[in-house]
N, C-alpha and C positions, 0 to 999 in steps of 0.2 A: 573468842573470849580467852583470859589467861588460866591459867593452869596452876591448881593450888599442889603443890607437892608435900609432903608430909615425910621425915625419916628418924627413925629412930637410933639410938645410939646401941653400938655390938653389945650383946649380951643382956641389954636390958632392954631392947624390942618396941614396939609400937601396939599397944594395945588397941582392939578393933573398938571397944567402947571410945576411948577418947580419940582417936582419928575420927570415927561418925560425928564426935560432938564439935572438932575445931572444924572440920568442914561446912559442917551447918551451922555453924557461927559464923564462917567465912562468906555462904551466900553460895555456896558449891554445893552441885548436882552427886549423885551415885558415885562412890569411892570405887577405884581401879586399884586391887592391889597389885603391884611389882614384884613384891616378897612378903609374903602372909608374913604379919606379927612384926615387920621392919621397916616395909615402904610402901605408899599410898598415894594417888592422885585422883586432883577431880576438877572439874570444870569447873570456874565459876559464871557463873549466871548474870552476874553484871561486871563493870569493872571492879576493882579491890579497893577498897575504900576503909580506911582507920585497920591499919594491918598491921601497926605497929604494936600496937597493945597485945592482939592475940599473938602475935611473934614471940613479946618478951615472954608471957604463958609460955607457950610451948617451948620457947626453951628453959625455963625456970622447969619446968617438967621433962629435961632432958629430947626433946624434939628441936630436930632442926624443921623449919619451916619455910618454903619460898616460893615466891608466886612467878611463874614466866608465860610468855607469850606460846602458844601454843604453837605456833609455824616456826619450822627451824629449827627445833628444839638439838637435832643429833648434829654435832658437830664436825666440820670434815680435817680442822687440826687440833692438836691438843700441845698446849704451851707449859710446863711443870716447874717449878721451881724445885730444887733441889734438898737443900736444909732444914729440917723442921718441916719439909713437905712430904717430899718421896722416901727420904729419911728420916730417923725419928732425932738426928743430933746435929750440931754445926761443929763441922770440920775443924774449921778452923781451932772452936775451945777445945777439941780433941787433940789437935797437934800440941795445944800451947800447955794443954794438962801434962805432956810427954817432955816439955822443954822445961817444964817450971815456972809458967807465967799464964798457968793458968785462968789464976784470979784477975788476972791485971786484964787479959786477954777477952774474958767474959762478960767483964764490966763497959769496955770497949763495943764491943758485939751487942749487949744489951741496948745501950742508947742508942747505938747503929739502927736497930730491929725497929723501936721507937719513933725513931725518925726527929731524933733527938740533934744529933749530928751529921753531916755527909757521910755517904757510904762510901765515895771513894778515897777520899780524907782517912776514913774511919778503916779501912781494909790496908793503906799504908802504913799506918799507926801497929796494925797490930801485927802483919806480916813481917816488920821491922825488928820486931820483939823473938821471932821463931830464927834469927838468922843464927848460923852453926850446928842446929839442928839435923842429925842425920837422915839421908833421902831414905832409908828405909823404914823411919818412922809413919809414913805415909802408908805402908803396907803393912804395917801393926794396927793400923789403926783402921783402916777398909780390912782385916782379917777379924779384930778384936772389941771394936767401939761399933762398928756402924750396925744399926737395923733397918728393915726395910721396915714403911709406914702399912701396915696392914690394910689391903685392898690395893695395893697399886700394880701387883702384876695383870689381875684383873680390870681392872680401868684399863691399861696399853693397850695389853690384848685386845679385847671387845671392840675398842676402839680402831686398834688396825685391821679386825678382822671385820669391820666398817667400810674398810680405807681410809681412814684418817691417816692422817700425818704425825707425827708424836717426838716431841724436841724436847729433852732436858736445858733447859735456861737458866742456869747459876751465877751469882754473885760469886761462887764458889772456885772452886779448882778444877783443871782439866783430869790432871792424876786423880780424883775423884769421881767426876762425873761419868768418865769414859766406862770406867770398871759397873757405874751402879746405873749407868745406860745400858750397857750389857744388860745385865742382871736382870735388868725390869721389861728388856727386849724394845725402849726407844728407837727410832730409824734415825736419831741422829743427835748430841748434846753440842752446847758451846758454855764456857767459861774462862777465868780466865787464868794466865801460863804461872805457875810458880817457877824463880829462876834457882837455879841448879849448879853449883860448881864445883868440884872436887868430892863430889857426894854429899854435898850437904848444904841447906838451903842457903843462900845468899840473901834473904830478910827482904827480897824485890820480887814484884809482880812485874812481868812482861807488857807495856806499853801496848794498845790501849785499853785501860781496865773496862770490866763491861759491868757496870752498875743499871741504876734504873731507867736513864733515857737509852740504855743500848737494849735492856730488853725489849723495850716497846719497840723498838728500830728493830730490834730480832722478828718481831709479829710482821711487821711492814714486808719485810725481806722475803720469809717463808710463803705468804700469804703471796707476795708476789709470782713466786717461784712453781707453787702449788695451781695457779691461779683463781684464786677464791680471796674473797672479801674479809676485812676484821667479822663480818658479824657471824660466820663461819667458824670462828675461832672460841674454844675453852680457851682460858688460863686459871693456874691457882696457884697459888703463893699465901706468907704467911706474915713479910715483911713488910718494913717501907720501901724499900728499894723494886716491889714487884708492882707497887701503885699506878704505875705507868701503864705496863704491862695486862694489868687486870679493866683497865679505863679502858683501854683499846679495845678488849677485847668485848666481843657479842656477847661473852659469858663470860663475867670474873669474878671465880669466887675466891672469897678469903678462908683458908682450912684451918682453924684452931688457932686463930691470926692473934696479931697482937691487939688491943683494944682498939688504938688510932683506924689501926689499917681497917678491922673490921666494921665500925664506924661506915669508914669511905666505902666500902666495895659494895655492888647491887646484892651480891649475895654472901652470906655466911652460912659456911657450916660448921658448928660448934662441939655434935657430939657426934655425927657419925665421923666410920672411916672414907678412903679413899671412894669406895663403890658407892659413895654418895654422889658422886660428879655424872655417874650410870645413870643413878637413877633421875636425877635432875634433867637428863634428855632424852627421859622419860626409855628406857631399856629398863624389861624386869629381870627378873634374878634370871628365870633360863635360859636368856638371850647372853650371859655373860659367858665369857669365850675358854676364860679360866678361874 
């Protein structure tokens, strides 16, 4: 039978009365908590049937909510998006705030996100804009702009000390990814090259930009390498461009996504943080590694 998960948003918690009452609205047996007062699971007793209704509730009441198949739940790779995922900003409006094109830049990335326009179209447009730009701008801005998204050391962690496999996958930049793969202790990122001349950005991406069919080709790839299957595999992203990537994958959730995207994806999580992807494969709190 599937698995009703239940998580509450940081700070303001999962109260035990209203997790007993959406479970037994759901048709789910005896709550399993993960994290007393923030995460909860329980069997349901038949399949899931009109879930949408009690969804929109629980999240209208700051509850993420999602039902998954009970086998398989721990994942043996984990696929991240970068922007607005593992960090809380896009690079790219960060450099273009530091150039003066900001606005022009944002607007661009906006409809990009939307799935308004092509992302690789939409990534030459704007990177075109940043040219003359000095290369040390890039390390003002991974020194002074970037945060990390709360809960994602923990997610890696847990997850490799699992043995999963743990890849940063950006639409984004390598001079980014590399430093905030560190950081989060990934075993590996790809994105893609900013080009570089006389110290200062030349307004060109390095040939072949890697958008949303190269992420899904990135799953294909690892999954091969690792040898394990898509349904083995997390992903979470928040764009259009990760659509591919999250379809493939066994588990793809969309994290704080844009409306479109959240829409498409099996799963959304709206208010918790990263350690929601934990608990989703069903790991409680004292299982988490950091």
């Amino acid at each position: 039978m599937p698995v009703l998960i239940l998580i509450g948003a940081p700070g303001r918690g999962l109260s035990p009365a209203l997790a007993r009452d959406l479970a037994r609205r759901a048709g789910a047996g005896d709550l399993r908590w993960l994290a007393e007062g923030e995460a909860a699971e329980a069997a349901l007793r038949a399949p899931p049937a009109g879930m949408a209704a009690l969804r929109a509730e629980a999240n209208a009441a700051g509850i993420d909510l999602a039902v998954l198949p009970e086998g398989n739940r721990r994942k043996r790779v984990l696929l991240a998006d970068m922007d607005s995922t593992m960090i809380g900003q896009e690079c790219i409006d960060e450099l273009a705030a530091l150039a003066g094109v900001g606005v022009r830049v944002a607007d661009v990335t906006a409809r990009a996100m939307r799935g308004e326009i092509g992302f690789e179209a939409s990534l030459t447009e704007r990177v075109a804009l940043l040219a003359g730009l000095p290369e040390g701008a890039i390390a003002e801005v991974l020194a002074t702009r970037i945060t990390h998204v709360p809960g994602g050391r923990a997610l890696v962690a847990t997850m490799r000390a699992a043995g999963a496999h743990c890849a940063l996958i950006s639409g984004g930049f390598t001079a980014f990814t590399g430093p905030v793969a560190a950081a989060l202790g990934f075993d590996e990122h790809r994105a893609n090259v900013l080009e570089v001349a006389g110290g200062r950005l030349t307004g060109r991406v390095r040939a072949p930009i890697l958008g949303r069919e190269a992420k899904a080709a990135a799953l294909s790839e690892i999954c091969a390498s690792r040898g394990c299957v898509a349904a083995e595999v997390l992903a979470v992203g928040d764009g259009a461009n990760d659509l591919a990537m999250l379809a493939a994958a066994g588990l793809g959730v969309a994290l704080h996504a844009k409306p479109a995207v959240a829409a498409a994806a099996r799963v959304q999580i709206n208010h918790g943080d990263l350690t929601a992807l934990l608990y989703l494969q069903g790991y409680a709190r004292a299982e988490f590694a950091a």
